[in-house]
N, CA and C atoms as a LAMMPS dump frame, in Angstrom:
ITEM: TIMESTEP
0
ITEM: NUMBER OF ATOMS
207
ITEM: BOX BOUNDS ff ff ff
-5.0000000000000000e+02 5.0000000000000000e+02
-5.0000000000000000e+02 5.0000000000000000e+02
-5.0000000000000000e+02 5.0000000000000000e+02
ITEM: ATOMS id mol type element x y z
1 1 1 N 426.637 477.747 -414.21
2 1 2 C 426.632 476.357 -414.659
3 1 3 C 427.768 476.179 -415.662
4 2 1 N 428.197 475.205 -415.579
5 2 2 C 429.358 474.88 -416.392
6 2 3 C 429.354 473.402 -416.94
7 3 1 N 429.92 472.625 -418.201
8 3 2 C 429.257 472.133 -418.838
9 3 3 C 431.26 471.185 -419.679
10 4 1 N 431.094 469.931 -419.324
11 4 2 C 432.489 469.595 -419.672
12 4 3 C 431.609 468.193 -420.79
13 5 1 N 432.216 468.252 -421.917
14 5 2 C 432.366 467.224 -422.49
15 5 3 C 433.78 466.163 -423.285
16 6 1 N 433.412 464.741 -423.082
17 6 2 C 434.258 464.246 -423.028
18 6 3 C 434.138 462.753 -424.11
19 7 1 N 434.868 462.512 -425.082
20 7 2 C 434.522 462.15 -426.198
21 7 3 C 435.891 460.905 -426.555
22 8 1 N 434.997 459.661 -426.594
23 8 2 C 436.498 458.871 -427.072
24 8 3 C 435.39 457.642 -428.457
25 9 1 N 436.144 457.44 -429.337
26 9 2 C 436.092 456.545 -430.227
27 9 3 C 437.531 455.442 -430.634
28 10 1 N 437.228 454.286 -430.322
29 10 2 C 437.898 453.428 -430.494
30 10 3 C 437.403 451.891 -431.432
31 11 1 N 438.745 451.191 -431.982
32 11 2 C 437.881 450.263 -432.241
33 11 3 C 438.57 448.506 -431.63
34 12 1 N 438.404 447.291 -431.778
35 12 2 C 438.778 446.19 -431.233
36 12 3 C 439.099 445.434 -432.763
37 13 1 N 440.919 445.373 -433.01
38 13 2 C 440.642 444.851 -433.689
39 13 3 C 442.014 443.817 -433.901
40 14 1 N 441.82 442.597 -434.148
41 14 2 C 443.154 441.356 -433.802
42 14 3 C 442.756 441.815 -432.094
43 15 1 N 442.204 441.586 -431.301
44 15 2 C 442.514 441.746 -430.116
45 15 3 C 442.929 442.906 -428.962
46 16 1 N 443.074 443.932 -430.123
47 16 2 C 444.001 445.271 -429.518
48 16 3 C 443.15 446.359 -429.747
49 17 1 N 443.03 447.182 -428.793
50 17 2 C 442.646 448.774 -429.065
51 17 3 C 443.087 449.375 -429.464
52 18 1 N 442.41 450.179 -430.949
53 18 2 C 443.196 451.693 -431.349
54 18 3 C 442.387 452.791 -431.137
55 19 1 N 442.695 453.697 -431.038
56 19 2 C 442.486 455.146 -430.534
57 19 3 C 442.03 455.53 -432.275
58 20 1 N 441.274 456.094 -432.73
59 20 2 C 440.765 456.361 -434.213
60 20 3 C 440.301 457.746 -434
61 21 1 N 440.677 458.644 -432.693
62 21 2 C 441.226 459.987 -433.096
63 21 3 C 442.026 460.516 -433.074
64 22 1 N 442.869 459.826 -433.336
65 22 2 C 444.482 460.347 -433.821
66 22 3 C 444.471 460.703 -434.858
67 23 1 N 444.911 462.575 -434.569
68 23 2 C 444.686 462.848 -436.114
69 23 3 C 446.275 462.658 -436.961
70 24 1 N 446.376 462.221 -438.228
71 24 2 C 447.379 461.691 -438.434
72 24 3 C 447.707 463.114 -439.941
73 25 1 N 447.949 464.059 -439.739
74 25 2 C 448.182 465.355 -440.411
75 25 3 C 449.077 464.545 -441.546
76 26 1 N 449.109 465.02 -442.685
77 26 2 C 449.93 465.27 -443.341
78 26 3 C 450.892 466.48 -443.621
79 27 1 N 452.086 465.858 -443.923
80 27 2 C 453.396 467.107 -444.084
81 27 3 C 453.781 468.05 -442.397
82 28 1 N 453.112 467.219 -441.42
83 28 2 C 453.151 468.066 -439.855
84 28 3 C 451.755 469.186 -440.025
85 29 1 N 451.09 469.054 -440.7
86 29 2 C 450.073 469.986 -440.935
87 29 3 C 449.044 469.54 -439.792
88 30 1 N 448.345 470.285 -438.678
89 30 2 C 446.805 470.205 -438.209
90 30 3 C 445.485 470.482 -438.87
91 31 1 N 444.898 469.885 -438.985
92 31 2 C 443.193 470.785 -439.478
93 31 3 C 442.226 470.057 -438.486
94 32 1 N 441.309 470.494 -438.196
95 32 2 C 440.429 470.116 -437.539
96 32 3 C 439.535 469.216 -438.116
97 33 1 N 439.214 467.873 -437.794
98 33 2 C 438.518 467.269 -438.447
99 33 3 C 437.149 466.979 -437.942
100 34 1 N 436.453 466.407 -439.03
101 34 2 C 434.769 465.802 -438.583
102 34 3 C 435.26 464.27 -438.002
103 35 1 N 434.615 464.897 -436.762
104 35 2 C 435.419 463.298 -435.858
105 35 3 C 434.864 462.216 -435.988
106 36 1 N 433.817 462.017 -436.63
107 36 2 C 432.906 460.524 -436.825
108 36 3 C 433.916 460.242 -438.185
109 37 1 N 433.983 461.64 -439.177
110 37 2 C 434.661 460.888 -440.49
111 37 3 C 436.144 460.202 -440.425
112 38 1 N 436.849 461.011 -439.143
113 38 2 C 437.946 460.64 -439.092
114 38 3 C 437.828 458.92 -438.377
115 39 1 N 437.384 458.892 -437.359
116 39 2 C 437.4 457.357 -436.976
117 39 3 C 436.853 456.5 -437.999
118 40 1 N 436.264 456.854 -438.283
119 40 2 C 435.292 456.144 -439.602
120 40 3 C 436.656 455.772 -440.872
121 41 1 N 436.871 456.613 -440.996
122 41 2 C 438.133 456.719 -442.322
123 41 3 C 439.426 455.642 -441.886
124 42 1 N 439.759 455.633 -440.043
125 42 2 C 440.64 454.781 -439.733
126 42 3 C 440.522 453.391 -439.252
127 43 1 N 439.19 452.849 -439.378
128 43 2 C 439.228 451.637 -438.813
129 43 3 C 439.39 450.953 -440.123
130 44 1 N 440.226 449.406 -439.335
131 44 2 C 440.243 448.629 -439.968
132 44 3 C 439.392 448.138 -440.895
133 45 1 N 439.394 447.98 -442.876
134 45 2 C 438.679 447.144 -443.615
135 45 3 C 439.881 446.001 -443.967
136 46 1 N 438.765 445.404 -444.859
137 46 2 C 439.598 444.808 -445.681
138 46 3 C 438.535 444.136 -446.98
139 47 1 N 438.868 443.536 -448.431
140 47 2 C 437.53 442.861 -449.098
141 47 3 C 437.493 441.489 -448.735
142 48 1 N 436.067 441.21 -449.046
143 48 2 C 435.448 439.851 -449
144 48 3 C 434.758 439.774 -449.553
145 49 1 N 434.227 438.842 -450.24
146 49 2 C 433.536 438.365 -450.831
147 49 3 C 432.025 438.858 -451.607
148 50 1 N 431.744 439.346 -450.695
149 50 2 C 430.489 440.552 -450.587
150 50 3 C 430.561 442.115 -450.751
151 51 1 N 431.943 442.629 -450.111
152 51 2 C 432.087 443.686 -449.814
153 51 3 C 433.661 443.941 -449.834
154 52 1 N 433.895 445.012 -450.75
155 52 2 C 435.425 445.555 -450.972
156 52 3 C 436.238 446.379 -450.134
157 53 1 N 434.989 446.924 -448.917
158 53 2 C 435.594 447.285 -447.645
159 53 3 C 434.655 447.273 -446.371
160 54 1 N 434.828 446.089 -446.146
161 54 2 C 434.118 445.283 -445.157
162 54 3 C 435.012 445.973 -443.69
163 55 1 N 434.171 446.371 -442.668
164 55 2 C 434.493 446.558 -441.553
165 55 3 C 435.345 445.458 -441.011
166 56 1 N 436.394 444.943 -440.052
167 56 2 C 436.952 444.147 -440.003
168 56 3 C 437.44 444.361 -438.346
169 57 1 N 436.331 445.147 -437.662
170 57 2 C 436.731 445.447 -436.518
171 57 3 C 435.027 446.2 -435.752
172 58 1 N 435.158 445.961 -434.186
173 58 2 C 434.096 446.648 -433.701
174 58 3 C 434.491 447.894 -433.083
175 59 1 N 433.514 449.037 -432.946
176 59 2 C 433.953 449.776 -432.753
177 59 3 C 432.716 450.668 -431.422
178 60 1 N 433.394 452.009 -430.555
179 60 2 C 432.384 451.988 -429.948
180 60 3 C 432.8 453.784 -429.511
181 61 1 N 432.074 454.349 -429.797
182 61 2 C 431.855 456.233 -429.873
183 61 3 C 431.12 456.305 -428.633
184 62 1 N 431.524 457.491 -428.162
185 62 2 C 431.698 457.741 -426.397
186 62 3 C 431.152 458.91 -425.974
187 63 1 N 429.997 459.403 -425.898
188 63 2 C 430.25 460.83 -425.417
189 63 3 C 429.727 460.913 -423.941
190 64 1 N 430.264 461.828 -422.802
191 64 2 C 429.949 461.989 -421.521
192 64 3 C 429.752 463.289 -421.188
193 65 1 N 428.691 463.956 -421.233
194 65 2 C 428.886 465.463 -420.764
195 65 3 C 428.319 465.442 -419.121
196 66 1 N 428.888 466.638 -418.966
197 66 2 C 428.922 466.447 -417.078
198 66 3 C 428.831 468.2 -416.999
199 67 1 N 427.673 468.561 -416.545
200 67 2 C 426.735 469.54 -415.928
201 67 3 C 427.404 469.801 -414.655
202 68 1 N 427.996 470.773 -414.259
203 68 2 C 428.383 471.303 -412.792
204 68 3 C 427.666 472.715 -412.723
205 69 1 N 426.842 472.904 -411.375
206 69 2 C 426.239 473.887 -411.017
207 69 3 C 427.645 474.754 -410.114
């Protein structure tokens, strides 16, 4: 049995899709990140009235795993 998973997080925002696992390294550096924190960390805020970092975009986390015998 073999076992594939497949994982996308994006968010909708002005109209356009971004990809929010792009990891964006500093200095050319990789590290592996916690992938909810990283999309989480890149979507669009902004403040209002209520809230100093108000979500300002929808967003939608993906996972598909696929079981082959």
């Amino acid at each position: 049995i073999s076992y594939h998973l497949e994982m996308s997080f994006f968010e909708v925002y002005n109209e356009k899709i971004h990809d929010l696992l792009v990891c964006k390294g500093e200095n050319g550096q990789r590290k592996q990140p916690s992938w909810l924190e990283l999309g989480n960390k890149q979507r669009a805020t902004a403040a209002t009235g209520m809230n100093d970092k108000s979500s300002r975009s929808h967003s939608v986390f993906t996972l598909v795993m696929t079981q082959t015998k």
